[in-house]
mmCIF file of the N, C-alpha and C atoms, coordinates in Angstrom:
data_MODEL
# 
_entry.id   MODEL 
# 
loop_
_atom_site.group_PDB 
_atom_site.id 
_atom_site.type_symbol 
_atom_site.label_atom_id 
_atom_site.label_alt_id 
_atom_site.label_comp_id 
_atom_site.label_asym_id 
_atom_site.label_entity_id 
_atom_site.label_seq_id 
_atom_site.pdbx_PDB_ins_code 
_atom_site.Cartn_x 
_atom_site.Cartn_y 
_atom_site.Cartn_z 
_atom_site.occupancy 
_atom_site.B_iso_or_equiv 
_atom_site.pdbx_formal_charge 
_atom_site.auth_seq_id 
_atom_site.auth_comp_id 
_atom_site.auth_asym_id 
_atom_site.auth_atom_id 
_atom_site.pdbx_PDB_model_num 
ATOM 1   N N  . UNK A 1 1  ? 3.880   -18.721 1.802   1.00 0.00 ? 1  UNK A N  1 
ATOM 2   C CA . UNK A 1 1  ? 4.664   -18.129 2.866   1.00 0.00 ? 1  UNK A CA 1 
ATOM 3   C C  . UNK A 1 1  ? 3.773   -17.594 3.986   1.00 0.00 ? 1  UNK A C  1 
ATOM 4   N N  . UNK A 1 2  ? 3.095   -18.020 4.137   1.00 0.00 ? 2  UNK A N  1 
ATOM 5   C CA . UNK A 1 2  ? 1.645   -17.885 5.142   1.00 0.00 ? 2  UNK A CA 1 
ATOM 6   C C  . UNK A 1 2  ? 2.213   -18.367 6.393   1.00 0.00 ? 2  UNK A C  1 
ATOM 7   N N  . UNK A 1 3  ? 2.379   -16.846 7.654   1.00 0.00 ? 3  UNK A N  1 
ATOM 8   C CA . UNK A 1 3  ? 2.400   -17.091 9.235   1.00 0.00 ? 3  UNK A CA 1 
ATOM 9   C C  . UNK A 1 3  ? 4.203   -16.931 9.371   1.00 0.00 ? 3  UNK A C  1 
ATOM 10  N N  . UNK A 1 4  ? 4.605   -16.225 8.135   1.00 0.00 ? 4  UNK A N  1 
ATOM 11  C CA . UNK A 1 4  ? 6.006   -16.240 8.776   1.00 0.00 ? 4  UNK A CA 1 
ATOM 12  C C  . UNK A 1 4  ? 6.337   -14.449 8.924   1.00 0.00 ? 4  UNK A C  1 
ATOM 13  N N  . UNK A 1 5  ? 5.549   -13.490 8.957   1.00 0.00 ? 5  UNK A N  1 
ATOM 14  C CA . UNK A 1 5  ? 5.366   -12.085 9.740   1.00 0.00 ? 5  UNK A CA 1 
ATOM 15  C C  . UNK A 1 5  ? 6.169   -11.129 8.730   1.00 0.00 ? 5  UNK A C  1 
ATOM 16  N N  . UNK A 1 6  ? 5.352   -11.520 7.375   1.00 0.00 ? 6  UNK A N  1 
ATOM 17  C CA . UNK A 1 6  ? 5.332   -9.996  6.229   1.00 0.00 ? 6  UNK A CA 1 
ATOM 18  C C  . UNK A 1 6  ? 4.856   -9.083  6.766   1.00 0.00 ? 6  UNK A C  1 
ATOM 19  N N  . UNK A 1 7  ? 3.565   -9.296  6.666   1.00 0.00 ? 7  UNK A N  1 
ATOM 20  C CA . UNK A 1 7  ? 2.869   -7.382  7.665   1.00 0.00 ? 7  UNK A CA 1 
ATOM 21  C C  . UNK A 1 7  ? 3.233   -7.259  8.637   1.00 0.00 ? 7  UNK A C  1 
ATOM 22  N N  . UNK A 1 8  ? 3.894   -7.982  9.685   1.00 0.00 ? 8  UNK A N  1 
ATOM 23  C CA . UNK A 1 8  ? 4.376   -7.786  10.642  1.00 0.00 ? 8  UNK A CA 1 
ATOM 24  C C  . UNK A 1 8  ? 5.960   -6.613  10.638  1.00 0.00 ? 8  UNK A C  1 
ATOM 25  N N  . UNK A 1 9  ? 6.401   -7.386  9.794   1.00 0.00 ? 9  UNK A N  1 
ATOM 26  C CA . UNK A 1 9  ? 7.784   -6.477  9.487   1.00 0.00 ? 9  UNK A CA 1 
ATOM 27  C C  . UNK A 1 9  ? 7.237   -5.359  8.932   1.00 0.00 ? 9  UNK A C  1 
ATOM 28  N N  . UNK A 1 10 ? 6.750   -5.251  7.799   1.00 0.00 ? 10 UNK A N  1 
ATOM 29  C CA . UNK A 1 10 ? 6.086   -3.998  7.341   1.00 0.00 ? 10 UNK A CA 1 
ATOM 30  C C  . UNK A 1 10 ? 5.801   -3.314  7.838   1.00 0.00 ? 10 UNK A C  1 
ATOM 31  N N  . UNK A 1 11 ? 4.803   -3.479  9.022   1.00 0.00 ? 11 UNK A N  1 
ATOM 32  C CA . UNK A 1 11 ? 4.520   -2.269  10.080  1.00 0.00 ? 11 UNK A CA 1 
ATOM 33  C C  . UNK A 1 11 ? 5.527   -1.637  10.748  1.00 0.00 ? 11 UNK A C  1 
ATOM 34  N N  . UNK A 1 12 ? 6.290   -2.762  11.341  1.00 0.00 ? 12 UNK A N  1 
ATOM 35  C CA . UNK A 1 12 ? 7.504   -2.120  12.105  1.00 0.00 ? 12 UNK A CA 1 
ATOM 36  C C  . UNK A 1 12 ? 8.792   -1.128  11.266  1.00 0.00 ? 12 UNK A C  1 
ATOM 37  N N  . UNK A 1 13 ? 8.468   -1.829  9.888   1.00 0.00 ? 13 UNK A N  1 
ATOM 38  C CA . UNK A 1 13 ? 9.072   -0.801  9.246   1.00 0.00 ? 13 UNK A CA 1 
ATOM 39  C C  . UNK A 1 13 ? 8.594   0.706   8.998   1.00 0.00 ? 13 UNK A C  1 
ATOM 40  N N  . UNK A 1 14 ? 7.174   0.632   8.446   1.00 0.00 ? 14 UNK A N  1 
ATOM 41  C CA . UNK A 1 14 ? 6.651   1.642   8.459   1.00 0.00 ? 14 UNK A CA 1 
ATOM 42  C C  . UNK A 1 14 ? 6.486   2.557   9.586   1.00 0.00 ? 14 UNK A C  1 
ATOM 43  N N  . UNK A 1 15 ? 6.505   1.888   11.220  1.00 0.00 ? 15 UNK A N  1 
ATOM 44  C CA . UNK A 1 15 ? 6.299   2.780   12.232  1.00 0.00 ? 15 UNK A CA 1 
ATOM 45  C C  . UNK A 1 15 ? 8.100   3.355   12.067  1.00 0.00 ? 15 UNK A C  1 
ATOM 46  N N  . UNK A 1 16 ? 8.781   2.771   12.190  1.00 0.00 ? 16 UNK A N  1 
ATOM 47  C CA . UNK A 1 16 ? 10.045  3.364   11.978  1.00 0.00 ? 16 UNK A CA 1 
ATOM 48  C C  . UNK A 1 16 ? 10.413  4.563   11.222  1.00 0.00 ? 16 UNK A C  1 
ATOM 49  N N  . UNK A 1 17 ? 9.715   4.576   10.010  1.00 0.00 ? 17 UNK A N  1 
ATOM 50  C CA . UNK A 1 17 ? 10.273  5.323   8.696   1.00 0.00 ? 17 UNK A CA 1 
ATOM 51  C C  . UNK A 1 17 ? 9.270   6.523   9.827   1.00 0.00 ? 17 UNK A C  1 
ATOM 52  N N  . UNK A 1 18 ? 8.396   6.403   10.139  1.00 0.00 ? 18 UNK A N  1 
ATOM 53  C CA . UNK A 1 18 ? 7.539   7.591   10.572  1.00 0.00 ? 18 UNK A CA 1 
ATOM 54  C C  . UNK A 1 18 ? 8.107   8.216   11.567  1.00 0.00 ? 18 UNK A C  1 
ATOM 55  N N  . UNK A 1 19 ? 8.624   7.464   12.461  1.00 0.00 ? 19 UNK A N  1 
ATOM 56  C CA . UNK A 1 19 ? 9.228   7.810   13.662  1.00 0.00 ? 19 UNK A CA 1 
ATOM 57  C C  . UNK A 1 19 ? 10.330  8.834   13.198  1.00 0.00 ? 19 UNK A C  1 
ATOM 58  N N  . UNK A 1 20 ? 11.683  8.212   12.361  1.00 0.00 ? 20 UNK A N  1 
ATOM 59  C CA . UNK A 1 20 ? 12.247  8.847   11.611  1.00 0.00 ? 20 UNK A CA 1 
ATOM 60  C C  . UNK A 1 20 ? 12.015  10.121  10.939  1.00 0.00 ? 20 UNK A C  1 
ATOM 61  N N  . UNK A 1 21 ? 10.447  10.379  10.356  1.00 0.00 ? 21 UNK A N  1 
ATOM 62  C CA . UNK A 1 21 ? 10.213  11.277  9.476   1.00 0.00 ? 21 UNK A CA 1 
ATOM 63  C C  . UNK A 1 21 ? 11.096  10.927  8.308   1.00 0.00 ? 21 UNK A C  1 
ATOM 64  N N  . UNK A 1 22 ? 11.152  9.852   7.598   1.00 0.00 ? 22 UNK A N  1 
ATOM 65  C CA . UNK A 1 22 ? 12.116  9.670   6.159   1.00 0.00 ? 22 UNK A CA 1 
ATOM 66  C C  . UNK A 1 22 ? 10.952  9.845   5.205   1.00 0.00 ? 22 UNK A C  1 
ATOM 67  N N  . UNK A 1 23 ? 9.729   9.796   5.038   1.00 0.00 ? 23 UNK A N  1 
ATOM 68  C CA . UNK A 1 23 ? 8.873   10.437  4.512   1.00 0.00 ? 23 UNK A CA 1 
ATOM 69  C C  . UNK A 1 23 ? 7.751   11.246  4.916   1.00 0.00 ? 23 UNK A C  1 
ATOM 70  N N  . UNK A 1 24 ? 7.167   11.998  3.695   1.00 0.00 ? 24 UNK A N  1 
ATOM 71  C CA . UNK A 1 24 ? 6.240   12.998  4.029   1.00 0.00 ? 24 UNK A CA 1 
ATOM 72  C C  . UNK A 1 24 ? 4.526   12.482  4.198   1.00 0.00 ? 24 UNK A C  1 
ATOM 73  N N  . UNK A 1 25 ? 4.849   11.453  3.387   1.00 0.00 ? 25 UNK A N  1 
ATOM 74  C CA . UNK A 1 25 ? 2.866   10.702  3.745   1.00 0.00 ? 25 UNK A CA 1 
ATOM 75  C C  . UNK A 1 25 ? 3.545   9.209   3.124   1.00 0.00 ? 25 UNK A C  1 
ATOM 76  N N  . UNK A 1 26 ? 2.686   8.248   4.037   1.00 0.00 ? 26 UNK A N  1 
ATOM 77  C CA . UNK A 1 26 ? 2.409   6.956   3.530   1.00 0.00 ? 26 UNK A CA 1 
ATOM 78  C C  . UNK A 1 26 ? 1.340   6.149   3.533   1.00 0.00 ? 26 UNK A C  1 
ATOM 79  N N  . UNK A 1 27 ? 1.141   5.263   2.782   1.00 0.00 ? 27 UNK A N  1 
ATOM 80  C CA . UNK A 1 27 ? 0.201   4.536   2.210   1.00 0.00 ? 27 UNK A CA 1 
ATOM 81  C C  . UNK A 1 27 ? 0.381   3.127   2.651   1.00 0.00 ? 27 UNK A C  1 
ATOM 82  N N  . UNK A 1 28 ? -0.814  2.738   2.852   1.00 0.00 ? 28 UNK A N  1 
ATOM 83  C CA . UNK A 1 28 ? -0.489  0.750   3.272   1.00 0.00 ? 28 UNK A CA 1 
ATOM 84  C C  . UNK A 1 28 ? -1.508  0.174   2.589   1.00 0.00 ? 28 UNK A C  1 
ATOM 85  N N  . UNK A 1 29 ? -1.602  -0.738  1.363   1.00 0.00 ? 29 UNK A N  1 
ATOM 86  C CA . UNK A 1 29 ? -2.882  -1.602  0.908   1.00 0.00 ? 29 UNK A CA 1 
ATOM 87  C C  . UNK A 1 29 ? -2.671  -3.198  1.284   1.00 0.00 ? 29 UNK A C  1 
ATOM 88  N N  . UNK A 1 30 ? -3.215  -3.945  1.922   1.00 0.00 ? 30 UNK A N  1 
ATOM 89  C CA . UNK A 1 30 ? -2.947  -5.368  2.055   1.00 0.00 ? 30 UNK A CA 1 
ATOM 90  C C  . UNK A 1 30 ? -4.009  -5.824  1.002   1.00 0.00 ? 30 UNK A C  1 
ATOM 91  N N  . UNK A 1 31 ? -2.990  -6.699  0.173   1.00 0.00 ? 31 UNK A N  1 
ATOM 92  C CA . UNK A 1 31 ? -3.505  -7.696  -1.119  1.00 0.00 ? 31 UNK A CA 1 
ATOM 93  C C  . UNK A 1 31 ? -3.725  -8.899  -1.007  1.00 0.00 ? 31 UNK A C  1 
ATOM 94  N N  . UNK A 1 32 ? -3.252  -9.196  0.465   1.00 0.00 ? 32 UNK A N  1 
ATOM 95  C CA . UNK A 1 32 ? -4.052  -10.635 0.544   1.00 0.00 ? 32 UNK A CA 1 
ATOM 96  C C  . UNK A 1 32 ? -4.751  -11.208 0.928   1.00 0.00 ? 32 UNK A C  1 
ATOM 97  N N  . UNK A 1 33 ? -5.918  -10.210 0.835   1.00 0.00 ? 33 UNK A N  1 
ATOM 98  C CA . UNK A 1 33 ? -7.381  -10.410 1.283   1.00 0.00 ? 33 UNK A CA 1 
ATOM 99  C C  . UNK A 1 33 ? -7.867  -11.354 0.398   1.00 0.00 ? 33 UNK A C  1 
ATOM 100 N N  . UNK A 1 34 ? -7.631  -11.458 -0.578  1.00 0.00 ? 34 UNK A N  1 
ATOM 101 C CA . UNK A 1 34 ? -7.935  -12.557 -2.105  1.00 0.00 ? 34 UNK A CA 1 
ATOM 102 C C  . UNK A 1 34 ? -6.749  -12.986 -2.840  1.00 0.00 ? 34 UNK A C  1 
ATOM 103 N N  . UNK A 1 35 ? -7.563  -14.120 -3.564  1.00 0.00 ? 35 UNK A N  1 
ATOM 104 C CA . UNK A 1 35 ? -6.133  -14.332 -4.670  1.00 0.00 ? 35 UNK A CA 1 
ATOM 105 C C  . UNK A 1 35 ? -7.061  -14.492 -5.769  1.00 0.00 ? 35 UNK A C  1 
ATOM 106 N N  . UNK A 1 36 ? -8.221  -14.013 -5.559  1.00 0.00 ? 36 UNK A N  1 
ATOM 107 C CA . UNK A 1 36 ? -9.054  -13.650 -6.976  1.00 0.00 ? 36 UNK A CA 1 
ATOM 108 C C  . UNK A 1 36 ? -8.569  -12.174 -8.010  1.00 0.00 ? 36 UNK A C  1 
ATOM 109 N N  . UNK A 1 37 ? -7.596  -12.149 -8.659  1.00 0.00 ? 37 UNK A N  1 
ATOM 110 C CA . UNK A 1 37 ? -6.720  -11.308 -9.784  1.00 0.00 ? 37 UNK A CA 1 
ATOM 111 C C  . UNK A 1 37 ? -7.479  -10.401 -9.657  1.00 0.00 ? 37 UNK A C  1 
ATOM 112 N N  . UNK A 1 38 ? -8.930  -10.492 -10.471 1.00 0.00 ? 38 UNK A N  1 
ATOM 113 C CA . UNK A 1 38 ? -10.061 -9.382  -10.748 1.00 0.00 ? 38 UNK A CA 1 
ATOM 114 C C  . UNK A 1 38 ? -10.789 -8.562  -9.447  1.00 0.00 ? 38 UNK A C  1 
ATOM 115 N N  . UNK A 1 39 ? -10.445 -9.444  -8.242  1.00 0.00 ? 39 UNK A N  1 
ATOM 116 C CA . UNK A 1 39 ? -10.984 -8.520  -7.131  1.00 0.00 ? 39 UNK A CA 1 
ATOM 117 C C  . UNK A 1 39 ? -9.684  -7.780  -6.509  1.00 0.00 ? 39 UNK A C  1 
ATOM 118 N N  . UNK A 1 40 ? -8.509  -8.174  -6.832  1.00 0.00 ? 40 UNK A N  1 
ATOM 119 C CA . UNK A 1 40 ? -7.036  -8.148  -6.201  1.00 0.00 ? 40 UNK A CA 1 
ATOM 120 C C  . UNK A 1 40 ? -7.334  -6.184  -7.287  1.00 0.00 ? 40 UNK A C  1 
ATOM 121 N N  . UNK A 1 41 ? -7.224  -6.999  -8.640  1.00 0.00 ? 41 UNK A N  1 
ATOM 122 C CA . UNK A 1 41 ? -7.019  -5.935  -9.095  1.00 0.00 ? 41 UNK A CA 1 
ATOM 123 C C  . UNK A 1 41 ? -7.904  -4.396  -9.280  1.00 0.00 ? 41 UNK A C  1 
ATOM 124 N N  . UNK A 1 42 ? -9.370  -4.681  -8.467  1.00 0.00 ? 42 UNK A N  1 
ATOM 125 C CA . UNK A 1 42 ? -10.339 -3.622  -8.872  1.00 0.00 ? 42 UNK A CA 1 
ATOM 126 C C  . UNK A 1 42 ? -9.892  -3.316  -7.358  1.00 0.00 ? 42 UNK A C  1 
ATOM 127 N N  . UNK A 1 43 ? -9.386  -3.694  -5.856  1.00 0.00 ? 43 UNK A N  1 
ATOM 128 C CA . UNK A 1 43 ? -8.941  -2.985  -4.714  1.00 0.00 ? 43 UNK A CA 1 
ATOM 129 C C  . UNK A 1 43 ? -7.454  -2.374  -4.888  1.00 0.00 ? 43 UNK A C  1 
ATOM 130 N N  . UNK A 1 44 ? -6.652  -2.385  -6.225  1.00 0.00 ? 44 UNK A N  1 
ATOM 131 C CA . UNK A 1 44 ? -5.623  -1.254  -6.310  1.00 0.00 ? 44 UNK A CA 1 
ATOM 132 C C  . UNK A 1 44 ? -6.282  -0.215  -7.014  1.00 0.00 ? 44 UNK A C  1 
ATOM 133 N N  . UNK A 1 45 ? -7.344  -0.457  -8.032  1.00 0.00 ? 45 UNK A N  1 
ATOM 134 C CA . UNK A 1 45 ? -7.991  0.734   -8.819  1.00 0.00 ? 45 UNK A CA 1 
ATOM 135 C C  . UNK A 1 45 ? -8.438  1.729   -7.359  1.00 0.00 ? 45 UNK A C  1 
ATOM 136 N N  . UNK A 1 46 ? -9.321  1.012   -6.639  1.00 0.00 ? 46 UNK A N  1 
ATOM 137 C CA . UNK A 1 46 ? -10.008 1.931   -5.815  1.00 0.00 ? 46 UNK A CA 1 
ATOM 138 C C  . UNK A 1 46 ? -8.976  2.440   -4.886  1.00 0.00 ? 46 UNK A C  1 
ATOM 139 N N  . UNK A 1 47 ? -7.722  2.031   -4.465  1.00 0.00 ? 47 UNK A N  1 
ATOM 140 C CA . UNK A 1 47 ? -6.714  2.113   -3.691  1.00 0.00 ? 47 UNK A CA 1 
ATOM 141 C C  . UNK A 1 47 ? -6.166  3.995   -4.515  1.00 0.00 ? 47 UNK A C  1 
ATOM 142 N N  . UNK A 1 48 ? -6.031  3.477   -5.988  1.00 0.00 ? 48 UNK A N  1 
ATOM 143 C CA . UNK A 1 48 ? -4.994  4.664   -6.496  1.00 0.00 ? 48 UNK A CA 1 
ATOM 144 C C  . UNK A 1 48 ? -6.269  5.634   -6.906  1.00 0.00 ? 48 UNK A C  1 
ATOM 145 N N  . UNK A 1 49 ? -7.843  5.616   -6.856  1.00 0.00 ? 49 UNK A N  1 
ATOM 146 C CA . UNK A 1 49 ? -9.050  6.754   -6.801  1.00 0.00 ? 49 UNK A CA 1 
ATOM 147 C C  . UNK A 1 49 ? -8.391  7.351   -5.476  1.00 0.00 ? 49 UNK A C  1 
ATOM 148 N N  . UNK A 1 50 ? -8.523  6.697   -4.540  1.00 0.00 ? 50 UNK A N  1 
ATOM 149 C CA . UNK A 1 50 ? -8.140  7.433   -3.105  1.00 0.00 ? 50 UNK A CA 1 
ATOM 150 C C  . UNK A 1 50 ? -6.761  8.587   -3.241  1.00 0.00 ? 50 UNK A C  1 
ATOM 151 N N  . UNK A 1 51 ? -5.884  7.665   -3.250  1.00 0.00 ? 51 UNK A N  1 
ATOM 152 C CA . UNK A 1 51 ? -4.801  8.514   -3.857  1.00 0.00 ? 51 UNK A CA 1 
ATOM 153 C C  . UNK A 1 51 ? -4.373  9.636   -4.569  1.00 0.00 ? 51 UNK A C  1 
ATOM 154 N N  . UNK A 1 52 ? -5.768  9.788   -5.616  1.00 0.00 ? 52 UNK A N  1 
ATOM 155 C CA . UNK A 1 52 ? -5.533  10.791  -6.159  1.00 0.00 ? 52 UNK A CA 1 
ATOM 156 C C  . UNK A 1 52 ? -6.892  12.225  -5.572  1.00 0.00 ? 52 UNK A C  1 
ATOM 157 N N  . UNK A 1 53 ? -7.682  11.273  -5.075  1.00 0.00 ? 53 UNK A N  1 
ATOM 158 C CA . UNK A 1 53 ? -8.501  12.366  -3.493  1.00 0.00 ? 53 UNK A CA 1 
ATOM 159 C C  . UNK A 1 53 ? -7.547  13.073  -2.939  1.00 0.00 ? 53 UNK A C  1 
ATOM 160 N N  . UNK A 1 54 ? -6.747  12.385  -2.300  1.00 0.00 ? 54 UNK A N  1 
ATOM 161 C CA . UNK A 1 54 ? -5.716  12.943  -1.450  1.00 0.00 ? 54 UNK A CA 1 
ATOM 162 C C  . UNK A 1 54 ? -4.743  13.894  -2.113  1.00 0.00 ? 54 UNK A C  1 
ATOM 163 N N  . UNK A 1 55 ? -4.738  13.804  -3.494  1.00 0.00 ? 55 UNK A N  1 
ATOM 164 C CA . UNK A 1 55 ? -3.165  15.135  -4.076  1.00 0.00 ? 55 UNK A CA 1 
ATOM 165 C C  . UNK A 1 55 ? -2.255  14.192  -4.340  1.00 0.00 ? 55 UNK A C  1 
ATOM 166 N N  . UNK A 1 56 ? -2.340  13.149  -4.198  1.00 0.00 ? 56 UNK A N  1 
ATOM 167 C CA . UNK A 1 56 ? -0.953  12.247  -4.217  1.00 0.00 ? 56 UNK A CA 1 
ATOM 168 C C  . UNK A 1 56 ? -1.003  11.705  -5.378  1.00 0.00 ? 56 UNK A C  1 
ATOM 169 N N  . UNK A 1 57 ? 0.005   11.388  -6.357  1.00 0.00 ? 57 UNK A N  1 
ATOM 170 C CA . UNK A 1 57 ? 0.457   10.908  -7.964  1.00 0.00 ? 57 UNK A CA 1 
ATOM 171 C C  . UNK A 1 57 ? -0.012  9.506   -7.780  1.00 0.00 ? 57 UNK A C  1 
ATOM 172 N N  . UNK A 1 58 ? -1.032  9.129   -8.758  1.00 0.00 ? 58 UNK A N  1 
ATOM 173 C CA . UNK A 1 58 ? -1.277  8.089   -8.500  1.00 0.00 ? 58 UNK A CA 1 
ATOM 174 C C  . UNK A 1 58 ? -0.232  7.067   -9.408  1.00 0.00 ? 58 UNK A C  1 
ATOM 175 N N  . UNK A 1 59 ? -0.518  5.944   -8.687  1.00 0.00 ? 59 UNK A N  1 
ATOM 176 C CA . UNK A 1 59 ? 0.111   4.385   -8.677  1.00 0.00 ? 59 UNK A CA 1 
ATOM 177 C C  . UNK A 1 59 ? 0.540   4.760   -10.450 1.00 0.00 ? 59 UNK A C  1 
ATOM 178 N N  . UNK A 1 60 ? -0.385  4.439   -11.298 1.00 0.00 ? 60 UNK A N  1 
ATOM 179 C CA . UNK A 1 60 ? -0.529  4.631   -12.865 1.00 0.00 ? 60 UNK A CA 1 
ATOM 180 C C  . UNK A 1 60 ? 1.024   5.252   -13.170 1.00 0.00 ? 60 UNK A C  1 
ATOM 181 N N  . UNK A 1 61 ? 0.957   6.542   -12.597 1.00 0.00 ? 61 UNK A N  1 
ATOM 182 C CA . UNK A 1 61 ? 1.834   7.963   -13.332 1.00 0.00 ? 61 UNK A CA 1 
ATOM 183 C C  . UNK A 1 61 ? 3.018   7.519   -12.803 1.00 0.00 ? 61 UNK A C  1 
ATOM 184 N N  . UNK A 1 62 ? 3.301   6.505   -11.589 1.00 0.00 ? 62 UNK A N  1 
ATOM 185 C CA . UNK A 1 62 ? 4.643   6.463   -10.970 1.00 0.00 ? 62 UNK A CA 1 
ATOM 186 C C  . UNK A 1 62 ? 4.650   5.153   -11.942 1.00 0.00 ? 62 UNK A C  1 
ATOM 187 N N  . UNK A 1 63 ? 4.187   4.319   -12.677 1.00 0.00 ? 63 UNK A N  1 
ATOM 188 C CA . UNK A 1 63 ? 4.662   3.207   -12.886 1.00 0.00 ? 63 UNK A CA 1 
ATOM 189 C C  . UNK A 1 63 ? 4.740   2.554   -14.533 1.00 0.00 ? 63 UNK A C  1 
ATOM 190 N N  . UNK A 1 64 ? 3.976   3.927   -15.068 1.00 0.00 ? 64 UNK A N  1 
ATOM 191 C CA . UNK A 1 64 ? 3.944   3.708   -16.585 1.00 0.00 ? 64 UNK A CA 1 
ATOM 192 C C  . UNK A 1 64 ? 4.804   5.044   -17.542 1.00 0.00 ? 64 UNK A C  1 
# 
């Protein structure tokens, strides 16, 4: 599905929700920098370290 404007919508969604104020903090990781699994998957590890820098529940605790 390559060139038909995922991050594109995304942003505009996300500038929206902000504009709005419908949330209090947000987060953006783009995953399709690779489709190597093991590098896909060690840039959400370092994604949800950050996350939990910041005070915010990481990825893990919301999903297990």
């Amino acid at each position: 599905m390559a060139g038909v404007g995922k991050t594109t919508l995304l942003k505009q969604v996300a500038q929206q929700a902000k504009q709005q104020r419908l949330f209090t903090r947000q987060a953006y990781m783009n995953v399709s920098w690779t489709r190597d699994s093991d590098k896909r998957q060690e840039g959400i590890a370092n994604f949800d370290k950050e996350l939990q820098n910041v005070g915010l529940t990481t990825l893990e605790a919301q999903c297990g």
